[in-house]
C-alpha positions in Angstrom: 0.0 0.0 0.0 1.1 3.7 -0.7 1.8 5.6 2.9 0.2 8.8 3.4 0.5 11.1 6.3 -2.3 13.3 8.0 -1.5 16.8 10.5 -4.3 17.6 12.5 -4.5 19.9 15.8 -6.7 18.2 17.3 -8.0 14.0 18.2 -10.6 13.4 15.8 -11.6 10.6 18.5 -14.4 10.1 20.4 -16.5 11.6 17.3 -17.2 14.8 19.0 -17.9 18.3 16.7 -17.8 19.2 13.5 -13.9 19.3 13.0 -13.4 16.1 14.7 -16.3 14.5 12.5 -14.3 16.0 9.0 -10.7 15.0 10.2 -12.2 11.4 11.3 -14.0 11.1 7.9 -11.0 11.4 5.9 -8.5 9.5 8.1 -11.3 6.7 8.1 -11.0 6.9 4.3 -7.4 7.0 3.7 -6.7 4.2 6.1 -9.0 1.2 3.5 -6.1 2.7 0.7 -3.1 4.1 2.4 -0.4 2.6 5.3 -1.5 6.0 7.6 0.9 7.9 9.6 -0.4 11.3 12.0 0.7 14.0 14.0 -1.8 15.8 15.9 -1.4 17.9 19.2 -2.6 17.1 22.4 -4.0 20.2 25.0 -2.3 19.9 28.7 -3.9 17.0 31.0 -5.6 15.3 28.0 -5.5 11.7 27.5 -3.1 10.4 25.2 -5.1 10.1 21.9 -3.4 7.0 20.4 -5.6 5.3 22.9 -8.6 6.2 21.2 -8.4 6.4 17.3 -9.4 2.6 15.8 -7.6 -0.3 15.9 -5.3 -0.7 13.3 -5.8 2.5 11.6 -2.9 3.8 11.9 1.1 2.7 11.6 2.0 6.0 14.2 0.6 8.3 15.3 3.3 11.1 16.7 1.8 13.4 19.5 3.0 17.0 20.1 2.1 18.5 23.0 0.8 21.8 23.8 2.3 24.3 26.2 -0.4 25.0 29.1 -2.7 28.2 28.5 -4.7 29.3 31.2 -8.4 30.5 30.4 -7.8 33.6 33.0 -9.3 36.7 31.8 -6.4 38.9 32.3 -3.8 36.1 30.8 -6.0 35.5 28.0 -6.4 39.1 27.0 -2.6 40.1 27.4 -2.1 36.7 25.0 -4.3 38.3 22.7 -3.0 41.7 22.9 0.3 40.4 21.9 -1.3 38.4 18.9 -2.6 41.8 17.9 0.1 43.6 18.0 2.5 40.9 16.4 -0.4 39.7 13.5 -1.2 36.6 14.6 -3.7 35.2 14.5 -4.7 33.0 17.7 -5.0 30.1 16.1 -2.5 30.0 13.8 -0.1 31.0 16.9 -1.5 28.7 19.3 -0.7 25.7 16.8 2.3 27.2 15.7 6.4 27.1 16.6 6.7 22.8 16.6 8.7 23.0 13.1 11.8 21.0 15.4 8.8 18.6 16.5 7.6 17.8 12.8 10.7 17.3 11.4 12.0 14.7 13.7 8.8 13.0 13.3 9.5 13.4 9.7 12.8 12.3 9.5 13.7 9.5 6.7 10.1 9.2 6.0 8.6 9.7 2.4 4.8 9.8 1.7 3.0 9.5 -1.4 0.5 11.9 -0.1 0.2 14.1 2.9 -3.0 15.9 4.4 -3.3 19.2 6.7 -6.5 19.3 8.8 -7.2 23.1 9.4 -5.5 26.2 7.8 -4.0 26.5 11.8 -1.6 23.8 10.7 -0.9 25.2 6.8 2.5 26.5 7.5 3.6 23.2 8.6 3.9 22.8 4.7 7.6 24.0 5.1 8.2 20.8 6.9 6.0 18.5 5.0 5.9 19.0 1.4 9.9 17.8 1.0 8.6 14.0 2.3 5.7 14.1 0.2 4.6 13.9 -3.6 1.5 15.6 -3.0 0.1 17.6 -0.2 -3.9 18.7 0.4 -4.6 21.3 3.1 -8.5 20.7 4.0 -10.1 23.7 5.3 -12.5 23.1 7.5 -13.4 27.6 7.1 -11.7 29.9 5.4 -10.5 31.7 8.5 -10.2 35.6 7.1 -13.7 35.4 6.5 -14.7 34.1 9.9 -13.0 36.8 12.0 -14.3 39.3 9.8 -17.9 38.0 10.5 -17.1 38.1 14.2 -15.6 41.1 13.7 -18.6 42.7 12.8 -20.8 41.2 15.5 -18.6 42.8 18.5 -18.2 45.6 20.5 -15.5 48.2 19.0 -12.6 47.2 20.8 -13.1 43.4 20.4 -14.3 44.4 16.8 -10.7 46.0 16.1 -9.0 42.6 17.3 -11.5 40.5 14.9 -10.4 43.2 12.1 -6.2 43.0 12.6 -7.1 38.6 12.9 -9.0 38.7 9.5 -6.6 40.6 7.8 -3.7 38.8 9.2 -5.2 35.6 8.6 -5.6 36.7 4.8 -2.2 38.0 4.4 -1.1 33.9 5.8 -3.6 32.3 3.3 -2.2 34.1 0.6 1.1 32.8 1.3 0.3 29.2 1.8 -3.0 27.9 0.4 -1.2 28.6 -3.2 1.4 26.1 -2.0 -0.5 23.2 -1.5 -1.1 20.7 -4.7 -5.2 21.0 -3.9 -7.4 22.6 -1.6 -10.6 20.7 -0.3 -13.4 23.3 0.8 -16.8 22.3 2.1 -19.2 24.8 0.0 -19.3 26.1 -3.4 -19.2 29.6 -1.5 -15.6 29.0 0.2 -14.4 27.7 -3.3 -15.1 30.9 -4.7 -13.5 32.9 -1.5 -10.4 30.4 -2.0 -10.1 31.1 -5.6 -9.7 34.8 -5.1 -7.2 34.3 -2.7 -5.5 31.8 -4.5 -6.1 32.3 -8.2 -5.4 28.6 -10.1 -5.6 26.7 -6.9 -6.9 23.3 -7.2 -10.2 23.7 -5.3 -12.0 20.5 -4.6 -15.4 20.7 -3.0 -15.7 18.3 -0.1 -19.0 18.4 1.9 -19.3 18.0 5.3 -20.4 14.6 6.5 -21.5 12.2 9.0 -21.1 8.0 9.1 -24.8 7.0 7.8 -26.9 6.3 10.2 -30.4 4.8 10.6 -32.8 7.9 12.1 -33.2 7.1 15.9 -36.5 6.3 17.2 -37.2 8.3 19.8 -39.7 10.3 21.0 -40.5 14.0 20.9 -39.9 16.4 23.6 -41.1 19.7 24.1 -38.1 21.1 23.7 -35.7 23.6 21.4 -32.4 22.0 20.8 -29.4 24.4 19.9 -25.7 21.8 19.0 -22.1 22.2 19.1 -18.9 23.0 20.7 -19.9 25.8 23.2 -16.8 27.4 23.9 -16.6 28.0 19.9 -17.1 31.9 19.4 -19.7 31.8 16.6 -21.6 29.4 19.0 -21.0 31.6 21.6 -22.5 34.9 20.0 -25.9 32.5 18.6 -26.2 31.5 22.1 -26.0 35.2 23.5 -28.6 36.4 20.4 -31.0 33.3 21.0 -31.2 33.8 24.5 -31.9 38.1 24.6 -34.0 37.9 21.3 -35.5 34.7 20.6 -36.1 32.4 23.9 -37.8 35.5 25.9 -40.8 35.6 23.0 -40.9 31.7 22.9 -40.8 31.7 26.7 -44.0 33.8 27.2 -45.3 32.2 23.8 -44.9 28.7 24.7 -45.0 28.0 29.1 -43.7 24.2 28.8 -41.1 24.6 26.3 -37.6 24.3 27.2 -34.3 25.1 25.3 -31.7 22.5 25.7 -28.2 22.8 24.7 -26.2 20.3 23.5 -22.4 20.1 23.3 -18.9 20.6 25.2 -17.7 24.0 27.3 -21.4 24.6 28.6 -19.4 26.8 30.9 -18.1 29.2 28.3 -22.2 30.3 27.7 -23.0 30.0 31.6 -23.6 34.0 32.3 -26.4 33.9 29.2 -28.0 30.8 30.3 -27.9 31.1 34.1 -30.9 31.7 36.5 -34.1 30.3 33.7 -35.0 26.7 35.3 -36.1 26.0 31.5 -32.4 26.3 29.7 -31.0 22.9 30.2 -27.4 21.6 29.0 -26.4 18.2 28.4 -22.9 18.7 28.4 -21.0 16.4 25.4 -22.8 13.2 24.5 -21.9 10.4 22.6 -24.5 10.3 20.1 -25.2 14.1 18.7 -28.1 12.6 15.9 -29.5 10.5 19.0 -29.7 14.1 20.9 -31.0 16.0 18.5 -33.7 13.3 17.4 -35.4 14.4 21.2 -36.1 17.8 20.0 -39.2 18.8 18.6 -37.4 22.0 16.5 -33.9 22.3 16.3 -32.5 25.9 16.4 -29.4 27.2 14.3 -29.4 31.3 15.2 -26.1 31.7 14.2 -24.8 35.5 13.4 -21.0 34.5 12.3 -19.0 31.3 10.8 -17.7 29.6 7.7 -17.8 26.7 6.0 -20.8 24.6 6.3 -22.8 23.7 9.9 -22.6 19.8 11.2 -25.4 20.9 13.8 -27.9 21.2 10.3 -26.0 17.7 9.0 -27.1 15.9 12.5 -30.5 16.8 13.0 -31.4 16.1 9.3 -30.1 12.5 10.1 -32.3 12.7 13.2 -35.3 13.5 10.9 -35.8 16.7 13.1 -37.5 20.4 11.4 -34.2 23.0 11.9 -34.8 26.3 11.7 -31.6 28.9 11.0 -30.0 31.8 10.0 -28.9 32.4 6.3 -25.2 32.1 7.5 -26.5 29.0 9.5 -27.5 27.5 6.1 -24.5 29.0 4.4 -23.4 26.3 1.8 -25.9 23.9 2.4 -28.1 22.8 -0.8 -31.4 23.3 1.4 -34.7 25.4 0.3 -35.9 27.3 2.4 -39.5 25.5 3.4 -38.6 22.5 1.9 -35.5 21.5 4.0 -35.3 24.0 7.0 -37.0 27.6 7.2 -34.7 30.3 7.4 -34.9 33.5 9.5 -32.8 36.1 10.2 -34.2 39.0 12.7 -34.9 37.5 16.4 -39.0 38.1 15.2 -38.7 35.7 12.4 -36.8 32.9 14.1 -39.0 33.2 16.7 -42.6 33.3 14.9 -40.7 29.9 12.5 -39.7 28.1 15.4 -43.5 28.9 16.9 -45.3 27.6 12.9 -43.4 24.2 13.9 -44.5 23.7 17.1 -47.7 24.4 16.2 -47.7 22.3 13.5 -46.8 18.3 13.3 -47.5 18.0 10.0 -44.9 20.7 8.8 -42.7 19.1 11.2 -42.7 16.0 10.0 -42.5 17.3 6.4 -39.6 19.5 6.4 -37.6 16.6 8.8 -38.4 14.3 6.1 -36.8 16.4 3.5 -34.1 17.2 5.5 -33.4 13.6 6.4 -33.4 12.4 2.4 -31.0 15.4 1.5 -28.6 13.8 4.2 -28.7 10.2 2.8 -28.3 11.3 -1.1 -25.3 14.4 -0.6 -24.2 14.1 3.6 -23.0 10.5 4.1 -19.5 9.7 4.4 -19.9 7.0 1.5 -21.0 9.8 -0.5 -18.4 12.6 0.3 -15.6 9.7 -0.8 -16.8 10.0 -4.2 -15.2 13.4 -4.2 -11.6 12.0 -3.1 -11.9 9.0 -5.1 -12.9 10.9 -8.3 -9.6 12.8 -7.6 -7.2 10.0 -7.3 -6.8 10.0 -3.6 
């Protein structure tokens, strides 16, 4: 078998958020063709990860570890101050200065095809592209764009540190992405970003995707679920906008409905949720469609991101009515009142999440569409097409 390697900064196992669930679904394809060797990063006091990825999957799997961070208010801002004043953005810097760490991993090895998870790891192409024939850098968002969403959502002074990120992180993917032999996007809408930031780039769109899965068979609750990572800032801000200008209308609208949340870092979200006996967090589960099949309207309100949303991807398996933003359905093939409804001012979301619930049949109809869009375009099986038609 030809060897490949794979650079991710971060354990794609236990199957656990939307980057985890893109980085897994490509390792789990190159290890049926490829002799697979990775280097990820480990975050102080984690397990070790080797522990955790399938048996047999890999021939090594090289761990660098991380330099502790605290999350203290005053040590993260000074961190970020000097990331503003230096360019860099935090992403790219937290991942960054292991080039002495790849290359001894490196040494005497020669791949027939290397893979970078995340455009945080895309300057490790120095180290890489010397022991490999081809190199791919998947980008999971194209992260200029994403600071310059969040940018626009904050206050001024965190708004100027979005703005230096953004246009720091487009100065880096104008150096880099051009270096890579292709470039795998998940929308037709970060193809055409990438393209104007790297003109004659080989752009391959490859969607997002979950292992297919039979829809659970579990009962509705009366309950609005909202997914993800919670310590994840465009999480963070459509927690913050759900919660002033959504929940308070479907509170008063609605007396037994609750809003659940679903996902990791419930902490990072704990001053918008806390004191409301009906807000309810699960904190991470193992089975994200399972969670979200519970839910009798599944809420995307987000304000900021890039790429596509995994929370959409899930609940569509779960057969479960979603209603978002139009940057929450960014990149998705979905019509709005056919697949999800769409809604953009707190009013709108509000009064769609309120036709759902009053409504079974137009439950059942849109979760039904949304559930046959995810078997025919959102399977793993079917996102392999795309690397197999591209001789991976």
């Amino acid at each position: 078998m030809p060897d490949a390697l794979v650079v991710s900064p971060e354990a794609p196992y236990p199957l656990a958020g939307g980057g985890a669930m893109r980085t897994a679904s490509i390792l789990e394809y190159l290890a049926r063709r490829y002799t697979l060797d990775i280097i990820l990063f480990r975050e102080p006091g984690a397990p070790d990860p080797r522990s955790s990825f399938p048996a047999g999957m890999a021939r090594n799997v090289h761990t660098i570890d991380l330099p502790y961070h605290s999350q203290r208010f005053h040590v993260r801002a000074s961190r970020n101050l000097v990331r503003f004043l230096y360019g860099r953005p935090p992403l790219n810097d937290r991942f960054g200065g292991f080039q002495e760490d790849f290359s001894r991993c490196l040494a005497g090895r020669r791949y027939d095809l290397a893979v970078v998870e995340h455009f945080w790891c895309a300057p490790y192409w120095e180290q890489v592209a010397p022991h490999a024939a081809r190199t791919v850098l998947d980008l999971h968002n194209v992260e200029s764009v994403l600071y310059r969403r969040l940018g626009a959502l904050a206050r001024p002074a965190e708004s100027l540190l979005f703005s230096r990120f953004a246009a720091a992180a487009r100065r880096m993917e104008h150096r880099w992405i051009p270096r890579f032999s292709s470039v795998l996007v998940t929308s037709d809408q970060d193809a055409a970003r990438v393209g104007d930031i790297a003109p004659g780039a080989a752009i391959w769109l490859y969607p997002n995707a979950i292992p297919a899965t039979s829809q659970p068979r579990v009962a509705e609750e009366e309950v609005v679920i909202f997914s993800g990572s919670l310590g994840y800032q465009p999480n963070i801000s459509a927690v913050r906008f759900f919660r002033n200008e959504i929940w308070p209308v479907l509170r008063n609208r609605w007396p037994s409905l609750r809003w659940r949340l679903v996902g990791k870092n419930a902490e990072a979200v704990a001053t918008y949720i806390k004191g409301d006996s009906r807000i309810e967090t699960t904190g991470p589960v193992e089975n994200a469609v399972e969670a979200l099949a519970a839910a009798r309207v599944v809420a995307a309100p987000l304000l900021a991101g890039s790429g596509t949303r995994m929370k959409i991807i899930e609940a569509w398996a779960a057969g479960r009515a979603v209603v978002s933003t139009a940057i929450g359905a960014e990149g998705l093939p979905a019509r709005d009142g056919k697949h999800l409804l769409v809604a953009d001012s707190a009013t709108s979301f509000a009064d769609a999440v309120s036709r759902l619930l009053e409504s079974s049949e137009q439950r059942r109809r849109i979760g039904a569409a949304g559930r046959a869009l995810y078997e025919q375009q959102f399977t793993w099986n079917r996102a392999w097409d795309v690397l197999a038609q591209h001789g991976i």
